[in-house]
N, C-alpha and C positions, 0 to 999 in steps of 0.2 A: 597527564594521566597515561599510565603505561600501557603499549598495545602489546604486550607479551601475553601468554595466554598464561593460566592458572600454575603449570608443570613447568612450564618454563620460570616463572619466579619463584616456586618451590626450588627449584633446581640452582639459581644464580643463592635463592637464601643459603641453601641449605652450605652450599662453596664459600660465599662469605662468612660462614660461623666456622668451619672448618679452619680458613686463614687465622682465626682468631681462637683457633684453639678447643673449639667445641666440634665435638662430635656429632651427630643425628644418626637413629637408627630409622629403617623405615615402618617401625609403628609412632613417629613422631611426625611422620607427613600431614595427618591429617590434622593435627594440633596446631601443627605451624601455619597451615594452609588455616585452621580456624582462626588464629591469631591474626591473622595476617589479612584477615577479612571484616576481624571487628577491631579495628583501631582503637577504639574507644576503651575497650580492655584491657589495652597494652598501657593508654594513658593512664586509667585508676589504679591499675596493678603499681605502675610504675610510680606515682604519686604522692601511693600509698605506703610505697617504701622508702621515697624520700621524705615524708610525713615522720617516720620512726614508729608505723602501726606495723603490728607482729604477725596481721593478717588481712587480706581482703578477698572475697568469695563472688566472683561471680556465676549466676543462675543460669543453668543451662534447662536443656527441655527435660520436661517431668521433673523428677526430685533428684538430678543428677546435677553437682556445682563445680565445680571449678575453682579448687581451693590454689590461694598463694601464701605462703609461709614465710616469714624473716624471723631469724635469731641473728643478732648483730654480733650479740657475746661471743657466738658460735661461728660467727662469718660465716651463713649458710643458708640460702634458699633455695626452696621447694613449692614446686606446681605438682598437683596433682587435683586427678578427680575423684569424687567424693567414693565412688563405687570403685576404686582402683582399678578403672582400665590404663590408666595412663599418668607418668610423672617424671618428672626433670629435677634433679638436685645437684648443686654443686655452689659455687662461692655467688657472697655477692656482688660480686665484676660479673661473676659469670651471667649470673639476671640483669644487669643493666646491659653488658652485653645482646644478651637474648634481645631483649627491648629496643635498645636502640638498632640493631639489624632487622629486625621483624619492619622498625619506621623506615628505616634505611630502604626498603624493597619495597613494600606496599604502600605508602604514603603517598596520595597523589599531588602533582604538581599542578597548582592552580594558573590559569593566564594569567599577564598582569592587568590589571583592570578590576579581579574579583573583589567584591564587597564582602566582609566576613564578621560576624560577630564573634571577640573573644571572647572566653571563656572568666569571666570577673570573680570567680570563687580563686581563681590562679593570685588574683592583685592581691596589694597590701591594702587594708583596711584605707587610708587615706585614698585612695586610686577609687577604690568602688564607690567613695562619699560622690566622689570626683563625677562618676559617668552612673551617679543614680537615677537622673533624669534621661529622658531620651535624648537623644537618638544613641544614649547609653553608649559603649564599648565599642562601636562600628570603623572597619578602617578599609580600605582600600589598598592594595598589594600592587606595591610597585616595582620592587625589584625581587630575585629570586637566585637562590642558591648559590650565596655572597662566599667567596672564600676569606678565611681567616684572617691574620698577618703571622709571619712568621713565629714558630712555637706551637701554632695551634693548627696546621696542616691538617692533622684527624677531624676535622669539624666543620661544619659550613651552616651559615649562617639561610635556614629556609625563606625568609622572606624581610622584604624591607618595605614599611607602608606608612600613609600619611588618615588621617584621621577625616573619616566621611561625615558630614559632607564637604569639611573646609579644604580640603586636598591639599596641592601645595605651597606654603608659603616661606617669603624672604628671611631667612634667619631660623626657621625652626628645626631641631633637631627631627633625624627619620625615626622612626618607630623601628624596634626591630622583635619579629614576630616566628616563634617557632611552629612547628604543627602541632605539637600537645596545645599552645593557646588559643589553636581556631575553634570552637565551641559549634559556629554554624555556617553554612553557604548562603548569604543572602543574595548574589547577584555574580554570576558566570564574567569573567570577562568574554573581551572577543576574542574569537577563534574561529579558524578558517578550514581547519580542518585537513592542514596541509605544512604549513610554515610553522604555526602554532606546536604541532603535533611532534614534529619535524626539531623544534627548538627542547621542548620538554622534554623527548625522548635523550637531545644530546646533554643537557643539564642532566639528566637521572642517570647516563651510562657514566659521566664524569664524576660523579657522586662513589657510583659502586665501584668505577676500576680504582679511585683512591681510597674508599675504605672510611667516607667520610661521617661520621654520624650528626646525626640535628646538635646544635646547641642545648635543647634539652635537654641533652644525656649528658650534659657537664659534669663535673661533681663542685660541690658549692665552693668549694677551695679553688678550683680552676676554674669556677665561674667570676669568682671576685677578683682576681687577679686578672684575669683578661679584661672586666671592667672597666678595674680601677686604670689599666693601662688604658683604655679606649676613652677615659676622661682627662686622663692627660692631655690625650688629643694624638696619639701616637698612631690611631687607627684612624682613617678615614672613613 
């Protein structure tokens, strides 16, 4: 969890979208900085457009929404708000971009030890039959902010976890778990306050001075292909 204050990760985002080609003016601070505080938003929105829906709106206060727009035909997305104070248009790289930088900077780093419920609307129908009973979807975070193999330097891999309560055992493959599939925080690991803080802070600056985005933001063409290699056995 980053000990930077609010302007100061405005400030690191606002540099990393630049490196990548997007501009920000500064009536976009406070949108970013909203983004950048409801994560949850950046996951639907983002979702939503790997889903192939043309739209998703989230409710802000009063009657004021928060509209997100995709035309694929168009290669072209658009945020804006419903009473046009504010909007963002440009490709859509440029919104997966937005997205995965907004995760890239605000997304906290859990200890290892957290217990986490995914997010099971994310699985394939077989998967959900799978953890329909309890202790349901629950895993345990064991490793954290895995770099790639070669080819895939842009990306790191946010967490590696084994399956609560069985933890771990001889022969079974790791889970491997981005922050779009954490759904909930059941149990903090331990943290000192000190080492802890100290490790996460250097995993998160390693992260932004590469450029590296979650495996989330794949595109499904580069997600299969890294796959299919990592079932070869090519990956560790």
């Amino acid at each position: 969890m980053s000990d930077k204050t609010k302007q100061e990760l405005l400030v690191i985002l606002k540099d990393l979208l630049s490196r990548q080609g997007l501009t920000s003016k500064q009536e976009d601070d406070y949108w970013l900085q909203y983004l950048g505080s409801h994560l949850e938003v950046v996951k639907e929105a983002y979702l939503a457009y790997r889903n192939h829906e043309r739209f998703y709106v989230h409710q802000l206060l009063l009657s004021d929404k928060l509209i997100f727009q995709f035309d694929e035909q168009a290669d072209s997305a658009q945020i804006e708000t419903r009473h046009g104070g504010w909007s963002f248009q440009g490709t859509l790289s440029d919104f997966v971009t937005l997205m995965a930088t907004i995760d890239m900077v605000y997304a906290p780093i859990y200890p290892i030890g957290t217990v986490v419920d995914l997010d099971m609307d994310l699985f394939p129908d077989f998967l959900r039959e799978l953890f329909a009973e309890e202790p349901r979807a629950k895993v345990m975070l064991t490793g954290r902010k895995l770099d790639l193999h070669e080819g895939y330097e842009g990306y790191t891999l946010d967490y590696t976890a084994r399956l609560w309560p069985l933890g771990e055992r001889l022969g079974s493959t790791q889970l491997r778990v981005s922050n779009l599939m954490i759904k909930k925080v059941i149990a903090l690991g331990y943290h000192d306050g000190a080492w802890e803080s100290r490790v996460a802070n250097a995993l998160h600056q390693k992260q932004l001075n590469n450029l590296q985005r979650s495996t989330a933001f794949m595109s499904s063409e580069k997600a299969l292909a890294y796959y299919h290699i990592d079932l070869e056995g090519e990956v560790n």
